[in-house]
Backbone and ligand atoms as CSV (ligand in chain L), in Angstrom:
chain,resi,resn,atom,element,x,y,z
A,1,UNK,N,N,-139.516,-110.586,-13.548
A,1,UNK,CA,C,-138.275,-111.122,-12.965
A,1,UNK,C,C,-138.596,-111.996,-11.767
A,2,UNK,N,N,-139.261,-113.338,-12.075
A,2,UNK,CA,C,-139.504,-114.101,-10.877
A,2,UNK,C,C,-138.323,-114.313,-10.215
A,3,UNK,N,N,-138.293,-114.729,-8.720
A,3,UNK,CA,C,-137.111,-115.547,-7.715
A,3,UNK,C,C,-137.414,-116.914,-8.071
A,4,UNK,N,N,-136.261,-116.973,-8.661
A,4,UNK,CA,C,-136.729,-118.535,-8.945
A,4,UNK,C,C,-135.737,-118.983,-7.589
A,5,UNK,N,N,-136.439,-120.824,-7.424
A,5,UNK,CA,C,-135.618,-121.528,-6.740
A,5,UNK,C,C,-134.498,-122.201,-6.654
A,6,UNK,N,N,-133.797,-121.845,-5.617
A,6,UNK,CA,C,-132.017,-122.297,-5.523
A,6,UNK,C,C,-132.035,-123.891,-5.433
A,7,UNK,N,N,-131.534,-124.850,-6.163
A,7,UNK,CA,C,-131.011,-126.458,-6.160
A,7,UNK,C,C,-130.311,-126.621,-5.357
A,8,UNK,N,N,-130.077,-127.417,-4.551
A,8,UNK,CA,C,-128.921,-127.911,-3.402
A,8,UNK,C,C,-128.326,-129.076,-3.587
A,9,UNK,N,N,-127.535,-129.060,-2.863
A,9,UNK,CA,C,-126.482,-130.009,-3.107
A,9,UNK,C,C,-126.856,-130.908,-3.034
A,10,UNK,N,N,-126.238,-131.924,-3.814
A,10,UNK,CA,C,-126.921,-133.770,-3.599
A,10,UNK,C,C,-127.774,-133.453,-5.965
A,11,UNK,N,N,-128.172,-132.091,-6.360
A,11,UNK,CA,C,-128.990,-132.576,-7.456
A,11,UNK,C,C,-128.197,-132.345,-8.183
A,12,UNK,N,N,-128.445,-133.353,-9.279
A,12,UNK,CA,C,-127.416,-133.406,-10.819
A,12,UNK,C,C,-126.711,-132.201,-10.825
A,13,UNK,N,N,-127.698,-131.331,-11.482
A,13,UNK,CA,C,-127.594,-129.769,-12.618
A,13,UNK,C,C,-126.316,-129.136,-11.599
A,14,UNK,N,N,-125.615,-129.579,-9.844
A,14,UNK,CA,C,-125.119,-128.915,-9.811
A,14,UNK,C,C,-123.370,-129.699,-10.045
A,15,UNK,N,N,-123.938,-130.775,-10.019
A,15,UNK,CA,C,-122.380,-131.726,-9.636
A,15,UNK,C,C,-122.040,-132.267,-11.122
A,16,UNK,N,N,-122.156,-131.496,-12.631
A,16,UNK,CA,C,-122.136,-131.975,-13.431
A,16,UNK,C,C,-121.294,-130.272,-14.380
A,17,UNK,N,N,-120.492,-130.707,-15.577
A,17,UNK,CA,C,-120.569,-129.193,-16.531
A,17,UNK,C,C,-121.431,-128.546,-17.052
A,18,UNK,N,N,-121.864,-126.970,-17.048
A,18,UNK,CA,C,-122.412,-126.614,-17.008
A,18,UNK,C,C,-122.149,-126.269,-19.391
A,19,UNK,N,N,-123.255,-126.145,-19.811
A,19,UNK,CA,C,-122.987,-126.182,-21.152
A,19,UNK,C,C,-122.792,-124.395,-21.866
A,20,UNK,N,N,-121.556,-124.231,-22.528
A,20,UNK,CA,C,-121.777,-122.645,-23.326
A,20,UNK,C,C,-123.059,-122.541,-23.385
A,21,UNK,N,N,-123.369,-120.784,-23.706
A,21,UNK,CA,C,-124.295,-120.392,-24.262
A,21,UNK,C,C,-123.972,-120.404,-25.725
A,22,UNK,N,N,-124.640,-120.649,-26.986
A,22,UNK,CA,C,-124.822,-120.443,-28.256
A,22,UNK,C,C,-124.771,-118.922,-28.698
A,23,UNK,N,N,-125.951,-118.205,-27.977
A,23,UNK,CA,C,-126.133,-117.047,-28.538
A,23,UNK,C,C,-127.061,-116.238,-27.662
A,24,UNK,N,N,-126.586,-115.370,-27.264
A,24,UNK,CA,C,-126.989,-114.408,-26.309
A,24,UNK,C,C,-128.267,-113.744,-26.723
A,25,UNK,N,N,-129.451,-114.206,-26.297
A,25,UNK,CA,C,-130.917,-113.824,-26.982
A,25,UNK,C,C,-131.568,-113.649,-25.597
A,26,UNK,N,N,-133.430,-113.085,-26.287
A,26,UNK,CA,C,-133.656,-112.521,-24.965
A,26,UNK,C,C,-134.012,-113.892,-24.044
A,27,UNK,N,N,-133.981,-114.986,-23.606
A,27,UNK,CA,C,-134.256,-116.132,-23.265
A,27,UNK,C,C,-133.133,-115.741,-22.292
A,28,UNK,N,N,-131.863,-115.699,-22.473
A,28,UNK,CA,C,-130.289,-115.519,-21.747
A,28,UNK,C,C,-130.760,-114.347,-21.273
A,29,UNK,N,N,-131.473,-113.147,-22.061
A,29,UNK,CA,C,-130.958,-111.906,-21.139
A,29,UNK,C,C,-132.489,-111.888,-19.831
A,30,UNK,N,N,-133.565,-112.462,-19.861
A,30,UNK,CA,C,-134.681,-113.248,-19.241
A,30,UNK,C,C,-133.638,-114.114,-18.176
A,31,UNK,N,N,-133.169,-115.267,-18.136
A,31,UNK,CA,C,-132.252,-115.483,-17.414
A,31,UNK,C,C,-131.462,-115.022,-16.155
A,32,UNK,N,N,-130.715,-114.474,-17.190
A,32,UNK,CA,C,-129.743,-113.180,-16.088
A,32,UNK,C,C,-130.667,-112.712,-14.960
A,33,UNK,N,N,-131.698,-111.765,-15.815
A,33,UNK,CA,C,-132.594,-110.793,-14.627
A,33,UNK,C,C,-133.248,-111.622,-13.742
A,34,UNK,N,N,-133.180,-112.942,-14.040
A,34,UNK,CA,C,-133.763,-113.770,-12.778
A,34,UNK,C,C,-133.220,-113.720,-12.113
A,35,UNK,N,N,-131.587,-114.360,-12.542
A,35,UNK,CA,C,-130.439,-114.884,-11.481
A,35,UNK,C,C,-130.198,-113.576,-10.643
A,36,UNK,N,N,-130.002,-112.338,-11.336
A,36,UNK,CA,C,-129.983,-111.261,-10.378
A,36,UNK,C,C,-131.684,-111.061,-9.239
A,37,UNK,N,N,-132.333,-111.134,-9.673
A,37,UNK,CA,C,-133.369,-110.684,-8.836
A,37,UNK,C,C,-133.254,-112.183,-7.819
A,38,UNK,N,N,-133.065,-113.494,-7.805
A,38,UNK,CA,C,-132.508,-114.761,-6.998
A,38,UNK,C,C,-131.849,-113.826,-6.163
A,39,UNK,N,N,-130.563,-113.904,-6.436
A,39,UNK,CA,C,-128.926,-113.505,-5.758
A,39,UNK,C,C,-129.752,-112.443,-4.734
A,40,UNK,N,N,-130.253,-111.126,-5.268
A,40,UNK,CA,C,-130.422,-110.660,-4.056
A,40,UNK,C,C,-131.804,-111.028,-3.389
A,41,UNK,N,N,-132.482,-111.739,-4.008
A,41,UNK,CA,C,-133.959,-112.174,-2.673
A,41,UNK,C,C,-132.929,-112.688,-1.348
A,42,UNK,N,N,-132.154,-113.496,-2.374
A,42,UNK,CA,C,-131.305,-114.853,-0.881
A,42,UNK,C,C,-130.940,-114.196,0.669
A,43,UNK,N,N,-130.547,-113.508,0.489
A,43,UNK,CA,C,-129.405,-112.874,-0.089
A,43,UNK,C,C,-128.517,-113.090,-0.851
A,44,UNK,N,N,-127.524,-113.013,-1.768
A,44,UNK,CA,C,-126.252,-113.520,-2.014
A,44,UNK,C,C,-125.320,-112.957,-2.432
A,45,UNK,N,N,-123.977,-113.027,-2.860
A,45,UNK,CA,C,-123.304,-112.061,-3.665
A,45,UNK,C,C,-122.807,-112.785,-4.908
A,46,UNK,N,N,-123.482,-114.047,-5.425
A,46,UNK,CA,C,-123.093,-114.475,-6.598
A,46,UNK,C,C,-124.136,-115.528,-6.594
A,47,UNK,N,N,-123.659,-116.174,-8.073
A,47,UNK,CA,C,-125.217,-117.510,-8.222
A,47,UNK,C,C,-124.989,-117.748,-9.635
A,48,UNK,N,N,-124.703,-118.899,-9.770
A,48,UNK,CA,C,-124.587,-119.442,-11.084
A,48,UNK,C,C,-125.803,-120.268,-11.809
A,49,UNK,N,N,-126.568,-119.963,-12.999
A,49,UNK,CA,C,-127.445,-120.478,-13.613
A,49,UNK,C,C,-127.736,-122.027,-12.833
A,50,UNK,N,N,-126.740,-122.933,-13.387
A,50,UNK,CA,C,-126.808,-124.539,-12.444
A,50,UNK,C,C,-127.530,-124.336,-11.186
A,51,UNK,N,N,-127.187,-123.182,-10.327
A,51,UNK,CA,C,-128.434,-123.385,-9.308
A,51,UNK,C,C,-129.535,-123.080,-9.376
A,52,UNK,N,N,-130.275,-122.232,-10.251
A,52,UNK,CA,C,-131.434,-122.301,-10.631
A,52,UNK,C,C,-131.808,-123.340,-11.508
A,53,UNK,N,N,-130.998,-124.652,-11.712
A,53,UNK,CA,C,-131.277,-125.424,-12.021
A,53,UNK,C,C,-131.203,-125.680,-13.821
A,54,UNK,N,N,-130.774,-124.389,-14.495
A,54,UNK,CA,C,-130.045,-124.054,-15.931
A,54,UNK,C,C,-128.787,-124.689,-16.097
A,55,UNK,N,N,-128.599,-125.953,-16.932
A,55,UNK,CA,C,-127.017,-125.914,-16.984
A,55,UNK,C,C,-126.698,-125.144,-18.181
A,56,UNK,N,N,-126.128,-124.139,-17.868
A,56,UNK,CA,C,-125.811,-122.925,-19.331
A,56,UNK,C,C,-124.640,-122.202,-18.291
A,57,UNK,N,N,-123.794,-121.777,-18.950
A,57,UNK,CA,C,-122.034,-121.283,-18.657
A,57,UNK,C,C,-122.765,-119.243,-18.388
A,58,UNK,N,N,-123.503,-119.139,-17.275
A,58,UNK,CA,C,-123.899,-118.124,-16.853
A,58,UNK,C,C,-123.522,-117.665,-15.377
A,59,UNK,N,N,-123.206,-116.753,-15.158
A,59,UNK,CA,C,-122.691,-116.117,-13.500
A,59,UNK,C,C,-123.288,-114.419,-13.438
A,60,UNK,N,N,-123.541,-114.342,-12.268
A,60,UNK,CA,C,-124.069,-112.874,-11.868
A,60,UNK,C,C,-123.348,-112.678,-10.759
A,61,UNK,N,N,-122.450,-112.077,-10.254
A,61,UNK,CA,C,-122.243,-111.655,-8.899
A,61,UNK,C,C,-122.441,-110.041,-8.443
A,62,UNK,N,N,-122.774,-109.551,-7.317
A,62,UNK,CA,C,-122.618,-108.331,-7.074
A,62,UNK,C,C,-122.412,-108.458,-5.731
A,63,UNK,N,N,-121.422,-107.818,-5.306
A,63,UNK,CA,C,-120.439,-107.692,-3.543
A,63,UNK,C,C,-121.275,-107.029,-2.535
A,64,UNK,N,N,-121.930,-105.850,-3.704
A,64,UNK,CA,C,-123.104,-104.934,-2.704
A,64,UNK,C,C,-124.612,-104.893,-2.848
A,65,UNK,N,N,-124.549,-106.535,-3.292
A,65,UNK,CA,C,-125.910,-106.941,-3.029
A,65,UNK,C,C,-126.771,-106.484,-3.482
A,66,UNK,N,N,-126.846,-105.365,-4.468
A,66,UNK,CA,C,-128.031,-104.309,-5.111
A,66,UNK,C,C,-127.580,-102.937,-4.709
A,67,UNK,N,N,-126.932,-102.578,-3.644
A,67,UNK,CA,C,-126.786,-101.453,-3.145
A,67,UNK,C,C,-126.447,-100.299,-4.191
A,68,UNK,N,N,-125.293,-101.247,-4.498
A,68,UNK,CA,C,-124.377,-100.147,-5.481
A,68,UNK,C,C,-124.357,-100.841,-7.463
A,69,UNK,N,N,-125.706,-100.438,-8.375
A,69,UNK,CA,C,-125.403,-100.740,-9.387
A,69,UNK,C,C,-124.148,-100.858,-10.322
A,70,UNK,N,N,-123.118,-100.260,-9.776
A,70,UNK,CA,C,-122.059,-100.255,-10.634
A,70,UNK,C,C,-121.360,-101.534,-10.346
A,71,UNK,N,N,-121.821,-102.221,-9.403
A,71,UNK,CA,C,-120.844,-103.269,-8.901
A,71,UNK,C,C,-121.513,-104.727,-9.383
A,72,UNK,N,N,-122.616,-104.735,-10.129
A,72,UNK,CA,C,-123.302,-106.313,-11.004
A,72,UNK,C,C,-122.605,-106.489,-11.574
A,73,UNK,N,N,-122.450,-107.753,-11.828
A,73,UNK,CA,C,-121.284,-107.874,-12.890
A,73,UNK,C,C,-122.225,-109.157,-13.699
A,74,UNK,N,N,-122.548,-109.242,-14.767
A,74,UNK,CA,C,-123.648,-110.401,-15.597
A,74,UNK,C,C,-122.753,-111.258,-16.407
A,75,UNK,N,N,-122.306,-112.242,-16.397
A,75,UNK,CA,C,-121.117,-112.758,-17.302
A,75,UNK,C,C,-121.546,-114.073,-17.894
A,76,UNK,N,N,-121.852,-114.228,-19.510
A,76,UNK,CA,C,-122.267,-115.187,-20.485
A,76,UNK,C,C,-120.853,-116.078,-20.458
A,77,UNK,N,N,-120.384,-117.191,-20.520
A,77,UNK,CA,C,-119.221,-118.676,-20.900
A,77,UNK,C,C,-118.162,-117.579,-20.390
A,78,UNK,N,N,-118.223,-117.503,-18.963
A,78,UNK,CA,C,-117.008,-116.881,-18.058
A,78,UNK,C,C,-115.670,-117.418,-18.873
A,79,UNK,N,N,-114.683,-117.096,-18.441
A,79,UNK,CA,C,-113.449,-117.954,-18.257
A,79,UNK,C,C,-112.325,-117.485,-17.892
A,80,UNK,N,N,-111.504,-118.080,-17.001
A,80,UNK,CA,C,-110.179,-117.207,-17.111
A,80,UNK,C,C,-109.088,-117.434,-17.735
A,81,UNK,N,N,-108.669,-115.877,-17.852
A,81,UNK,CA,C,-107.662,-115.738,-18.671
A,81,UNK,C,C,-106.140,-115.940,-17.959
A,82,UNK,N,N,-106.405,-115.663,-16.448
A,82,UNK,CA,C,-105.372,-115.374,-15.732
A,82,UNK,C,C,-105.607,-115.779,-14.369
A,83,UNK,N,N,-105.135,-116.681,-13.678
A,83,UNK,CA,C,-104.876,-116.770,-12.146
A,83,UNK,C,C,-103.624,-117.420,-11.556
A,84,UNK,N,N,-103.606,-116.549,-10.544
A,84,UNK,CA,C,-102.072,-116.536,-9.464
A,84,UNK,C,C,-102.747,-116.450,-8.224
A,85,UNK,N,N,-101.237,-117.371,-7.067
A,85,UNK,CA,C,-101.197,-116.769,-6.261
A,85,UNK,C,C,-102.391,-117.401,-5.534
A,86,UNK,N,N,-102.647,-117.376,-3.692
A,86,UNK,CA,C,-103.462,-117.990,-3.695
A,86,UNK,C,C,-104.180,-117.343,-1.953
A,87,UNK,N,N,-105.000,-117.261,-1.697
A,87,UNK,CA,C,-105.522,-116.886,-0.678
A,87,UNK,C,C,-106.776,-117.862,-0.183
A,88,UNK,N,N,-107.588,-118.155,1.248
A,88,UNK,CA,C,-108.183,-118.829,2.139
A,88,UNK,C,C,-109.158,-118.006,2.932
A,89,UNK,N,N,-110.578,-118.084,2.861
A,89,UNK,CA,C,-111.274,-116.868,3.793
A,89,UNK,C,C,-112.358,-118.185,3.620
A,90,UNK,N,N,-113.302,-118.117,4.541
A,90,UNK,CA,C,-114.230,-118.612,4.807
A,90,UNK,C,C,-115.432,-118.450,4.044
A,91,UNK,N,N,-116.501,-119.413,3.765
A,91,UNK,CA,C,-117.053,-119.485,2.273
A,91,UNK,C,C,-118.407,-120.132,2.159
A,92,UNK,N,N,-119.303,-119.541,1.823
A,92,UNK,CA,C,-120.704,-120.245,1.773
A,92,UNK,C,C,-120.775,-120.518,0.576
A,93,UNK,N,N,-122.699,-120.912,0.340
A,93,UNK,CA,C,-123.124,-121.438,-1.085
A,93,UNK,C,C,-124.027,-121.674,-0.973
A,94,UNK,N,N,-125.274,-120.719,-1.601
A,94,UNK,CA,C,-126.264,-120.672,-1.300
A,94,UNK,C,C,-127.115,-122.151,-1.771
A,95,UNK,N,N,-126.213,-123.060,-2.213
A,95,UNK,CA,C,-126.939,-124.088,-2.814
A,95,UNK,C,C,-126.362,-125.087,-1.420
A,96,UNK,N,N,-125.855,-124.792,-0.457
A,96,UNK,CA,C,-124.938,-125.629,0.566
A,96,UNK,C,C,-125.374,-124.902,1.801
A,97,UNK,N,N,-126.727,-124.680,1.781
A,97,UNK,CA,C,-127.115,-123.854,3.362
A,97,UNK,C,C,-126.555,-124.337,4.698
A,98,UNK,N,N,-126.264,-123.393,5.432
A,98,UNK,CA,C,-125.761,-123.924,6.810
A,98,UNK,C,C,-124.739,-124.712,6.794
A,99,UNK,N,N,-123.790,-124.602,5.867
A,99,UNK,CA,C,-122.212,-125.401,5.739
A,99,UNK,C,C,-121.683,-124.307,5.330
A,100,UNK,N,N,-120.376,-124.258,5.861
A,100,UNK,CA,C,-119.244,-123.410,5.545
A,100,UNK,C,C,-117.833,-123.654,5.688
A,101,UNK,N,N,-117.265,-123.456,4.440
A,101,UNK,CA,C,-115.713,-124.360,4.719
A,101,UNK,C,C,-114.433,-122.502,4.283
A,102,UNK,N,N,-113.348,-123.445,4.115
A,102,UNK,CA,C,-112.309,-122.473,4.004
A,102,UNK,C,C,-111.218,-122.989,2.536
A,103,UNK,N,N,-111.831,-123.203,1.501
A,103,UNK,CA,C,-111.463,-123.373,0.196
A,103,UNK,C,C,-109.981,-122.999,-0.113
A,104,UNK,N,N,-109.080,-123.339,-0.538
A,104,UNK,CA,C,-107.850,-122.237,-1.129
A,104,UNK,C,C,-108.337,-121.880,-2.581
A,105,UNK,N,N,-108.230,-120.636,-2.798
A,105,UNK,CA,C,-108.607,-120.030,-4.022
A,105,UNK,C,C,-107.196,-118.827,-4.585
A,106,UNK,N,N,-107.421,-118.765,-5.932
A,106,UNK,CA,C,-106.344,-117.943,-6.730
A,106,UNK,C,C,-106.491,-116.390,-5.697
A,107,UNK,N,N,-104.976,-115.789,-5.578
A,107,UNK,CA,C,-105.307,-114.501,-4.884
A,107,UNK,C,C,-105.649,-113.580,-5.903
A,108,UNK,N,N,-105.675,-113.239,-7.418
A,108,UNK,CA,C,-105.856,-112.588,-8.496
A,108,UNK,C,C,-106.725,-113.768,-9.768
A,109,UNK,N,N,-107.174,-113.146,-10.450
A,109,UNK,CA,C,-107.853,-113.582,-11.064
A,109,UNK,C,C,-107.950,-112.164,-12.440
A,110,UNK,N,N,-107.843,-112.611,-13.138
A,110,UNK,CA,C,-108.347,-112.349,-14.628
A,110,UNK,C,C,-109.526,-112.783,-15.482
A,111,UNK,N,N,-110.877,-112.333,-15.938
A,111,UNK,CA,C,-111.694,-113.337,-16.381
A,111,UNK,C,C,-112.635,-112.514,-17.627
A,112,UNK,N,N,-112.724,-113.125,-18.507
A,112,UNK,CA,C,-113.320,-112.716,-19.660
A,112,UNK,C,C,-114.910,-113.684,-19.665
A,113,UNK,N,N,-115.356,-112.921,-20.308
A,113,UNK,CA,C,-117.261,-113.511,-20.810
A,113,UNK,C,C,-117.852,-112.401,-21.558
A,114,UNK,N,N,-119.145,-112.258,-21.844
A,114,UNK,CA,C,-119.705,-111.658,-22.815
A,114,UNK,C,C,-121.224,-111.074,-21.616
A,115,UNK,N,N,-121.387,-109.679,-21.902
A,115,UNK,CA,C,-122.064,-109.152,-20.671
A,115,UNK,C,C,-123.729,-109.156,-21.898
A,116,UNK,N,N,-124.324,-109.265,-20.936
A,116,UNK,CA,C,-125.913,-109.271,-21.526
A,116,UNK,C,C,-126.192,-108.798,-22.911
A,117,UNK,N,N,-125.401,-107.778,-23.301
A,117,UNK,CA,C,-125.603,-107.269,-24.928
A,117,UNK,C,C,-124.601,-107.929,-25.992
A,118,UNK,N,N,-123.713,-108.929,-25.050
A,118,UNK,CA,C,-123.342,-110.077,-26.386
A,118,UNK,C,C,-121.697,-108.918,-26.365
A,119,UNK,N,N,-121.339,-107.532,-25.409
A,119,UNK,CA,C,-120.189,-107.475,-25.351
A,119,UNK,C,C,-119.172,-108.523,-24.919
A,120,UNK,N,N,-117.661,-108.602,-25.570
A,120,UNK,CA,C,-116.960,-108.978,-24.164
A,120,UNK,C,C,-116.293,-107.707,-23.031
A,121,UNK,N,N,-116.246,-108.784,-21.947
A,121,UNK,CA,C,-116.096,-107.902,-21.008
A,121,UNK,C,C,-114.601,-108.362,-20.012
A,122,UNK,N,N,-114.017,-107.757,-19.495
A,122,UNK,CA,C,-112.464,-108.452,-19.065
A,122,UNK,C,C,-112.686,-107.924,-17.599
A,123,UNK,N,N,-112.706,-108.625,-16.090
A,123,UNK,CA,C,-112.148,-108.228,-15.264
A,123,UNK,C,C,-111.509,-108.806,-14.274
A,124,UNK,N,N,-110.404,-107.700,-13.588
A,124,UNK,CA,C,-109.498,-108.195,-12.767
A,124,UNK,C,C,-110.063,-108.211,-11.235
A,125,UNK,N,N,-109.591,-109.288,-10.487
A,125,UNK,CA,C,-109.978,-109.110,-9.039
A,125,UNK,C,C,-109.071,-109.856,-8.223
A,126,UNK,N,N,-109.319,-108.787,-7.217
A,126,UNK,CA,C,-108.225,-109.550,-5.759
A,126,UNK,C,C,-109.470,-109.810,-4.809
A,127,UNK,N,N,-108.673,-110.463,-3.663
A,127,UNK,CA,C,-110.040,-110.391,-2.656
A,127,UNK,C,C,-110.505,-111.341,-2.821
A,128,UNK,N,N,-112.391,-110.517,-2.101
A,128,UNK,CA,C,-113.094,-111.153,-2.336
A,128,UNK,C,C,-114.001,-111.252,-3.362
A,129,UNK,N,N,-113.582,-110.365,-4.358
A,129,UNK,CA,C,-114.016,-110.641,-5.738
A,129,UNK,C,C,-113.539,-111.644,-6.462
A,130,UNK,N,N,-112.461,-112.131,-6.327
A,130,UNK,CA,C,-111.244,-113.118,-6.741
A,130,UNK,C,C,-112.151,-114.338,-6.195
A,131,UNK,N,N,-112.373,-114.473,-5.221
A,131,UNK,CA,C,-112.847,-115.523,-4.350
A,131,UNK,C,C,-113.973,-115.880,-4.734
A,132,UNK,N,N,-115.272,-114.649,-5.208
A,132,UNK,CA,C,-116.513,-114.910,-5.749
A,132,UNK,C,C,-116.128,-115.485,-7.465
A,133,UNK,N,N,-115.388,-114.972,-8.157
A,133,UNK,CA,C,-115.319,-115.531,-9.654
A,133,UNK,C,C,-115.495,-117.111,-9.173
A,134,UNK,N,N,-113.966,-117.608,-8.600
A,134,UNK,CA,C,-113.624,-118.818,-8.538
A,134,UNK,C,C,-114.598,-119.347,-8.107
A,135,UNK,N,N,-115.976,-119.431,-7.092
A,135,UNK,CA,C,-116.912,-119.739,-7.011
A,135,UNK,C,C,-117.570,-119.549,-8.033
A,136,UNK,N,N,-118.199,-118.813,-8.445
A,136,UNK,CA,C,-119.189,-119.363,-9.487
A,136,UNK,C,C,-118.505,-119.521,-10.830
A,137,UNK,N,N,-117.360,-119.427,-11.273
A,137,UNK,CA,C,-116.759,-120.495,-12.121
A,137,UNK,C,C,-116.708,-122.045,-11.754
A,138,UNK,N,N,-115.816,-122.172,-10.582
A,138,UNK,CA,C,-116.078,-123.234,-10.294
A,138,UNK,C,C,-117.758,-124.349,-10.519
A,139,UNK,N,N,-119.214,-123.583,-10.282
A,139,UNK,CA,C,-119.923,-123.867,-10.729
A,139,UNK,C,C,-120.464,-124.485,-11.412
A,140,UNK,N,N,-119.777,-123.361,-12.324
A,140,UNK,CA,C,-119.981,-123.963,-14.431
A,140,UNK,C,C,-119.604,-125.650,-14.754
A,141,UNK,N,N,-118.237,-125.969,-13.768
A,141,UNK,CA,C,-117.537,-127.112,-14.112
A,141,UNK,C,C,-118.195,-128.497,-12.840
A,142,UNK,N,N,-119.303,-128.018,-12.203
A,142,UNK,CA,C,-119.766,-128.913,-11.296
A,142,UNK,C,C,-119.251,-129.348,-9.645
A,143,UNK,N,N,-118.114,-128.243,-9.709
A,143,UNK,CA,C,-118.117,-128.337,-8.604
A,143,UNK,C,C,-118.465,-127.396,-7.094
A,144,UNK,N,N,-118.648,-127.758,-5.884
A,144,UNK,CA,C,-119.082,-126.651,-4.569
A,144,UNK,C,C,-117.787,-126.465,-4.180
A,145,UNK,N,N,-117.678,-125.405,-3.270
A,145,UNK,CA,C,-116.381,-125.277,-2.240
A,145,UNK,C,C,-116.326,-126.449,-1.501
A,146,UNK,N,N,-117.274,-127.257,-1.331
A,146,UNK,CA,C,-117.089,-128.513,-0.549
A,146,UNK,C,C,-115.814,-129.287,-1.098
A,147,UNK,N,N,-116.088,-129.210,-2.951
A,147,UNK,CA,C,-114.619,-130.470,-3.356
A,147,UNK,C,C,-113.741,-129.161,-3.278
A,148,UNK,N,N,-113.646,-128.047,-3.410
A,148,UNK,CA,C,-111.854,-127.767,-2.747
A,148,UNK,C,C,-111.198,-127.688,-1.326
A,149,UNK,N,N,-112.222,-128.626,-0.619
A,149,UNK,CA,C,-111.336,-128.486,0.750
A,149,UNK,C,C,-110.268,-129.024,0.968
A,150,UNK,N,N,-109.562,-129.595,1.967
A,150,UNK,CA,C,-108.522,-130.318,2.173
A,150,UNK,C,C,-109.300,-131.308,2.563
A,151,UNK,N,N,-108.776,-132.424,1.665
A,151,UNK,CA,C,-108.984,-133.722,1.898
A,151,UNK,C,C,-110.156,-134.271,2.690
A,152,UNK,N,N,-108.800,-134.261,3.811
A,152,UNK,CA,C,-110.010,-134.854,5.323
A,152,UNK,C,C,-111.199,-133.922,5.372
A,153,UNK,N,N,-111.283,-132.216,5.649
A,153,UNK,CA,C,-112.216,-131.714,5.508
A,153,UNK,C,C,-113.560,-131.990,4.719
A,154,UNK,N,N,-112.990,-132.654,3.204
A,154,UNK,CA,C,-113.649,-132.510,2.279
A,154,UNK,C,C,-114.810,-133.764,2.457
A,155,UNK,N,N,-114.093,-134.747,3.182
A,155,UNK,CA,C,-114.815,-136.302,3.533
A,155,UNK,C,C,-115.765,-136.156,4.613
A,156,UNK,N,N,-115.244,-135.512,5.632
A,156,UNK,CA,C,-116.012,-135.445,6.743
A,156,UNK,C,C,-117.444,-134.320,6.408
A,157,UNK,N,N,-117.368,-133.704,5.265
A,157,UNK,CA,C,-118.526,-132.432,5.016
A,157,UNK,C,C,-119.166,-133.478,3.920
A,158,UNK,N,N,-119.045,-134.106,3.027
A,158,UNK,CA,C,-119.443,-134.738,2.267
A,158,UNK,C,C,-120.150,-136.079,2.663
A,159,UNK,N,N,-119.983,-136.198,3.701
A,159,UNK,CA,C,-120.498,-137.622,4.457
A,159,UNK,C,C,-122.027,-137.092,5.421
A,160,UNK,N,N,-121.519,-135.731,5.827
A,160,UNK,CA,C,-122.130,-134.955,6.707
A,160,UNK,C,C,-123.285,-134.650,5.760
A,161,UNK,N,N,-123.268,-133.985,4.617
A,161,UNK,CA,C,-124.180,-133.698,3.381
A,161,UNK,C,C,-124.973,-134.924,2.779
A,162,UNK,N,N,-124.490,-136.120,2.860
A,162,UNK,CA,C,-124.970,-137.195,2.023
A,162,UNK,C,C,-125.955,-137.341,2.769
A,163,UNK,N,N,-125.800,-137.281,4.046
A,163,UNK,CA,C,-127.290,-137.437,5.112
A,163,UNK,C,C,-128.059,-136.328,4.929
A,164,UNK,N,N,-127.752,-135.531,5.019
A,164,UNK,CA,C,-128.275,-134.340,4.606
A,164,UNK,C,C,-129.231,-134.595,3.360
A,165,UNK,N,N,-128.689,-135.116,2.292
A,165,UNK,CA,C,-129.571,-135.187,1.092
A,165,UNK,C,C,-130.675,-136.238,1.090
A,166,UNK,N,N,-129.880,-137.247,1.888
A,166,UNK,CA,C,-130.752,-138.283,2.230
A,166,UNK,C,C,-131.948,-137.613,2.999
A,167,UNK,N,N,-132.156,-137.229,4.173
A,167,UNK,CA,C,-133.152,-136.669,4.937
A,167,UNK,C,C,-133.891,-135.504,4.206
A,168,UNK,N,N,-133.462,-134.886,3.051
A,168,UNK,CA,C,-134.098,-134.056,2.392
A,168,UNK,C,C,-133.864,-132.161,3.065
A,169,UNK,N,N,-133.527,-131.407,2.536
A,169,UNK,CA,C,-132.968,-130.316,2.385
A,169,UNK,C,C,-133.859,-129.479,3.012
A,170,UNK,N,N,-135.356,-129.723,3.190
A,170,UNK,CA,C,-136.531,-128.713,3.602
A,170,UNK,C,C,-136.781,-129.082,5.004
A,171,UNK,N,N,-135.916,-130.143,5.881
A,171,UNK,CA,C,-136.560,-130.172,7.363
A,171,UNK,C,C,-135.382,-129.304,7.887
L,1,NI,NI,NI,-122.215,-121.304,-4.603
């Protein structure tokens, strides 16, 4: 289960759609155990394939970081079934180091995918579970919390980043 490396903002694989999986084989379930063993080197509490640089419709989140196994959640061509309602909390991305904005996101969420053994799997979340789906869904479709800011926000972080990419991500 290598850590593989997180992509940052400014490269294709993240500002583009991310493609279904075909068929859940051990290559996908190889995958996953990366993205999980990633998520928590980072730290993180979520991480979508695209940042390891995979465009494939893959998400891992866990809230307690490894702590508490019951709380991974491994999800093959996410999607939702259901969102309402809308809530604002402050928001990283491990592919967007040292930027942090305040996104509006669904306050509930409903979301179906297929868990490592090719089950489907259905779950509901408020919070900040709600908040993590919509992030790494959002993902899949190419976009950061950067494009859901408000507007002006969104120009002034995006202008701020373009230099950023320009000067290169490792100084
Ligand atoms: Ni992210």
């Amino acid at each position: 289960m290598p850590v593989r490396p997180i992509v940052k903002y400014g490269d294709p694989v993240l500002h583009g759609p991310a493609e279904p999986v075909e068929e859940i084989d051990d290559s996908i379930r190889a995958l996953l155990a990366d993205m999980v063993h990633t998520m928590y080197a980072a730290p993180g509490i979520g991480l979508a394939a695209p940042q390891i640089g995979v465009p494939l419709r893959v998400i891992v989140i866990d809230l307690s970081v490894g702590e508490d196994p019951s709380q991974l959640i491994q999800l093959v061509n996410p999607e939702f079934v259901e969102r309402e309602g809308q809530q604002s909390e402050e928001e990283g991305c491990l592919s967007v180091p040292g930027y942090g904005g305040t996104p509006t996101r669904a306050a509930r969420v409903k979301v179906k995918g297929l868990d490592p053994d090719g089950n489907e799997r259905v779950y509901e979340a408020t919070e900040l579970l709600a908040r993590a789906f919509c992030h790494e869904l959002d993902h899949l479709d190419g976009l950061v919390f950067v494009d859901r800011l408000s507007p002006l926000k969104r120009d002034l972080m995006k202008r701020r980043l373009r230099k950023r990419v320009r000067e290169g991500w490792e100084k």
